[in-house]
N, C-alpha and C positions, 0 to 999 in steps of 0.2 A: 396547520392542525394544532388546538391546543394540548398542552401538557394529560388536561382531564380524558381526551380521547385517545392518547398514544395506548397503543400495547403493552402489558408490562415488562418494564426492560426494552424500552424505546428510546430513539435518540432524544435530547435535552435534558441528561442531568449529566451536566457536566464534573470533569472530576475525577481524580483517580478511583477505579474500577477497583472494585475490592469483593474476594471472592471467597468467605469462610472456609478456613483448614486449610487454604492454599498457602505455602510459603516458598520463597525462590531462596536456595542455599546458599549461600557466601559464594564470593569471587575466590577462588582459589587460584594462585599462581601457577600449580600444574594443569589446573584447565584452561586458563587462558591462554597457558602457551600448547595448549591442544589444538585448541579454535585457530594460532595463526600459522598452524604449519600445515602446507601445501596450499596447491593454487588449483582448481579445479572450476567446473561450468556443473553452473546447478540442473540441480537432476529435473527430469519433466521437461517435455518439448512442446509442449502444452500452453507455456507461457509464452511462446514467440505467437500464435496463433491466438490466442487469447486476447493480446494486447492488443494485435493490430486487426482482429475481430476477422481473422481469415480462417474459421474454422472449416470451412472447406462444405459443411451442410447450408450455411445460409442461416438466419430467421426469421421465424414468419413474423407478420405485421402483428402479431397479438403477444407473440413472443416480445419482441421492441415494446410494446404501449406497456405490458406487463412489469418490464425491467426499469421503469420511468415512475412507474408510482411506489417503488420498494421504500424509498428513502422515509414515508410516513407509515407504510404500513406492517413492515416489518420489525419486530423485537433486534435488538442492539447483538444482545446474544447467538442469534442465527447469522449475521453478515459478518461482524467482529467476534470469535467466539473468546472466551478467557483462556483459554490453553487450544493454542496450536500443534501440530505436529507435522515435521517436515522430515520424512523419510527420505533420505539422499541428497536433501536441499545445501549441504554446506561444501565447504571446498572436499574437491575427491570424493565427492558422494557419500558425505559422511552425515548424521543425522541430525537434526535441528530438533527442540522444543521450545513455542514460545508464548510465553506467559504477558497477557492484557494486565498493563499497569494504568492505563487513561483510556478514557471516550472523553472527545470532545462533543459539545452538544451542536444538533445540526443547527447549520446555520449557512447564509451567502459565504462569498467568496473574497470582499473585499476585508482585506486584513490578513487571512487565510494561508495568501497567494499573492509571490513576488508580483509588482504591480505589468514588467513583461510577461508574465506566465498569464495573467489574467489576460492580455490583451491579444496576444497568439490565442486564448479558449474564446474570446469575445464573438466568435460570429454562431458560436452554437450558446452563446446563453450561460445562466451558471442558475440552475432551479434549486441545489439543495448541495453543501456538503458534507460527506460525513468522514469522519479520521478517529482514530485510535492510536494509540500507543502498546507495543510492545517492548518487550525485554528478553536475552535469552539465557537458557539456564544459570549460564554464572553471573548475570547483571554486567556484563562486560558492552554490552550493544543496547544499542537504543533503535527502534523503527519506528516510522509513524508510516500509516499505511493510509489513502483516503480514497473514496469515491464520492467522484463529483457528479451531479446528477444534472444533466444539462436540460436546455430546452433544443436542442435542436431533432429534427428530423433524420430518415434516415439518408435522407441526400445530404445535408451538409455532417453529419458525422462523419459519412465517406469521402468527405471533401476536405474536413480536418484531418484526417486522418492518412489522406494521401499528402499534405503539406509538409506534416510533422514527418512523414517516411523519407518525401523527396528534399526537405531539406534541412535533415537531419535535427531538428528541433529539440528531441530527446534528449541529446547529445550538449545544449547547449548550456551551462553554468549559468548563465541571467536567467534560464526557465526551468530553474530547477524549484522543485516545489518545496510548502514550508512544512517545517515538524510542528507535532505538538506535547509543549512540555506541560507536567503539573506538578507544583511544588508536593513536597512529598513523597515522592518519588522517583527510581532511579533516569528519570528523563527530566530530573527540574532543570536541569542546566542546559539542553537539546535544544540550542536556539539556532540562529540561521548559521552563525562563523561555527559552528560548528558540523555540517550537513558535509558528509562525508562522499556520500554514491548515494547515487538513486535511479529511478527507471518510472517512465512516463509515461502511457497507452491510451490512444483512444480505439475505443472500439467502436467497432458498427454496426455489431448485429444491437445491441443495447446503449441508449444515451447515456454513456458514464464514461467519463475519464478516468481511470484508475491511476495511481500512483504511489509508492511508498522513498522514504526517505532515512538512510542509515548513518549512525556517526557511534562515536565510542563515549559509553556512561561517565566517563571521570568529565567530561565537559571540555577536553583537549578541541582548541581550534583547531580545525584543517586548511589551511593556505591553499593545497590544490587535490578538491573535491572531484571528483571520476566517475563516468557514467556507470553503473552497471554491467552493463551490456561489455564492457570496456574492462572494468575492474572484475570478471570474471572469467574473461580470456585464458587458456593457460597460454603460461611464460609471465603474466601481469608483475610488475615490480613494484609497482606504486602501495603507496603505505595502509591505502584501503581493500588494496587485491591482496596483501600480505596479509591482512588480517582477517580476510572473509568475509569483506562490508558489503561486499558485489551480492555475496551468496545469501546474506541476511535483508537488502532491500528484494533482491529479486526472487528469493525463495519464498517469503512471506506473501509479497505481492501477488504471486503466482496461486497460492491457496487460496489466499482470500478472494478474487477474483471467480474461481472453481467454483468456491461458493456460493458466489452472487449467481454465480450460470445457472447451481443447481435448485436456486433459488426458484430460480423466472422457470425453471422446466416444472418444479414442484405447480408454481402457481397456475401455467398452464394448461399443467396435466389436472388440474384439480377440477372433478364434476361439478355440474353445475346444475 
């Protein structure tokens, strides 16, 4: 689809995301050492079903075809919004807000996506990506969050999707997906030695892999990166569960995905 026929406020312009009157306040040292104390599981149960597309209702075939043409037809603003909100989302159920500093513009997958990540998604196709960039209130964290819009059907989704469950795939550091950074902004420096936790979904009621990726704004390498799912645990000691990386890849990721749902129900539901 060309640029002339996207929506306004569609993916392809890439670039830090800039949203008049909005401004993110200084890192304050009493905030950040807000953000790393206690260890908690993000709120919403929501996201364990989400990701692995078990919502329990099923969906229909038009619901699926629906969720597959979003990635041209929908505004950037509706899937990625500029200000999120994450009610209970952080360690101890304490509350998130987070601010779009990039969209990436859509695009394939090669470059995107460690070159194993791409080959573990290869039997469902890679039809469209899209990712953005977040930050949150005090500029301490960095997320990139994406959906990948596949080509596959809904027999091989469920068939990725039970590979990556039985063999722990999620979980695995070579398939960890990539950030994306954009100069000028508190994610310039968000490159791969840096990707701290993350968490990785395919779904089946809809062809899209979701996924988001967390690490800390000052550009600190992280030597041993922790899944999510992992770094959220309570008891977690590791220096990404200590800080709430768990709760910021998997809290985000969780929204945004909600959204995409309500997305495809809007489109659905819509007369015809």
């Amino acid at each position: 689809m060309n640029a002339a026929a996207r929506p306004a406020g569609a993916f392809g312009e890439p670039g830090p995301a800039r949203r008049p009157g909005l401004r993110v306040g200084p890192r304050t040292a009493a905030a950040a050492a807000c953000l790393v104390l206690g260890i908690g599981l993000v709120g919403g149960a929501a996201t364990g079903s989400w990701l692995t597309g078990d919502s329990g209702n099923g969906a229909s075939a038009t619901g699926f075809s629906a969720a597959g043409t979003l990635w041209h037809s929908v505004p950037v603003d509706q899937l990625f919004p500029p200000t999120v909100q994450g009610t209970g989302a952080g360690p101890g159920g304490a509350d998130r807000t987070w601010t779009r500093i990039a969209v990436a513009p859509d695009t394939g997958c090669a470059g995107a996506l460690d070159p194993l990540l791409r080959k573990a998604l290869a039997p469902v196709g890679c039809r469209r990506l899209l990712r953005a960039t977040y930050t949150d209130a005090t500029q301490s964290y960095v997320t990139t969050v994406g959906l990948l819009f596949t080509k596959g059907d809904a027999a091989a989704m469920s068939a990725l999707a039970a590979r990556f469950r039985d063999e722990h795939l999620e979980r695995r550091t070579d398939l960890m997906p990539r950030p994306y950074a954009a100069k000028g902004t508190a994610a310039a420096g968000f490159g791969d030695q840096q990707r701290a936790t993350w968490t990785v979904g395919v779904l089946t009621d809809a062809p899209v892999v979701a996924f988001a990726v967390s690490g800390w704004a000052d550009g600190r390498v992280v030597d041993s990166p922790q899944p999510a799912a992992d770094a959220t645990r309570s008891g977690a000691t590791s220096a990404p569960a200590q800080a709430g990386l768990g709760n910021e890849a998997q809290g985000l990721a969780d929204r945004i995905e909600r959204r995409l749902r309500q997305t495809v129900h809007s489109a659905t539901e819509r007369p015809s």
